[in-house]
C-alpha positions, 0 to 999 in steps of 0.5 A: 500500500502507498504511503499517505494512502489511508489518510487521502481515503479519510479526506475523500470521505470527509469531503463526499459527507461534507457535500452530502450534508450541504446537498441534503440541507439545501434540499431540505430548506428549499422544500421549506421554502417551496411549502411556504410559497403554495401554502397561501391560505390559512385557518385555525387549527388545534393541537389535539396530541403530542409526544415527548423526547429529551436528548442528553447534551454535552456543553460545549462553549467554543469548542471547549467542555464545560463539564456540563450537561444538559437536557434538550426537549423536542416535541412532536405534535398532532395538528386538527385541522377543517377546510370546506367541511374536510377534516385533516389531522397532521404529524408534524415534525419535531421541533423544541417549541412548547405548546399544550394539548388543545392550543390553537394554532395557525395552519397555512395549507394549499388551496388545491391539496389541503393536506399540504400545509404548514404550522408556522408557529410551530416550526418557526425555530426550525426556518430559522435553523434551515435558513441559518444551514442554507447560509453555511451550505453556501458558505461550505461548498466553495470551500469544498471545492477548493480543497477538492482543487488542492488535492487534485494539484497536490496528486498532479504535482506528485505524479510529476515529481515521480517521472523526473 
């Protein structure tokens, strides 16, 4: 086996994972923005149940342990909802907002599908986080592609070192 070759198959890893989570988040946060643009009209809806989940976490303040951990909560609900006499009942997906059994929320929904919709007080910390990822995925990905240059001119170079 070549010398160096064990950690240039650890960076091509590293570097397909990086793309794959920049695609994924993209694809993620324009689906977001896509159900929020044909989701025009609204109505009333209400949370008629809800699971719970806790995660164990580890602090860490600039990349350094504080000796500290803590516990974050995640909520998952089910959302009633009735447009033109139709009734809907909707999972929605996890999110660290709080809201009790019964709350009345506002679901905004698609005027020809109204099973496609959206709580936006539910979710409004997960646009955030999508909206901050987008932000990062256009960040990265020039960033990836530069390294993927470096390493191209890094083998090229070697390879003419080795014929001299």
């Amino acid at each position: 086996m070549r010398k160096g070759s064990a950690g240039s198959i650890v960076i091509k890893v590293l570097i397909i994972g990086v793309i794959f989570f920049c695609f994924l988040n993209t694809g993620l946060y324009l689906i977001s923005k896509y159900t929020e643009n044909i989701c025009t009209q609204q109505v009333q809806g209400i949370i008629t149940d809800f699971s719970v989940r806790t995660q164990e976490e580890t602090a860490v303040d600039n990349g350094i342990y504080s000796g500290e951990n803590y516990t974050r909560t995640f909520y998952k609900y089910i959302v009633n909802y009735e447009v033109d006499g139709k009734e809907f009942s909707a999972e929605e997906a996890e999110t660290e907002s709080g809201y009790s059994k019964g709350s009345a929320v506002t679901v905004f929904y698609n005027q020809e599908k109204p099973a496609v919709h959206y709580v936006k007080e539910i979710h409004k910390d997960s646009s955030t986080q999508l909206g901050s990822t987008a932000f990062i995925v256009f960040t990265l990905f020039p960033f990836v592609i530069i390294i993927l240059s470096f390493i191209g001119i890094a083998k090229r170079k070697k390879h003419i070192c080795e014929a001299c």
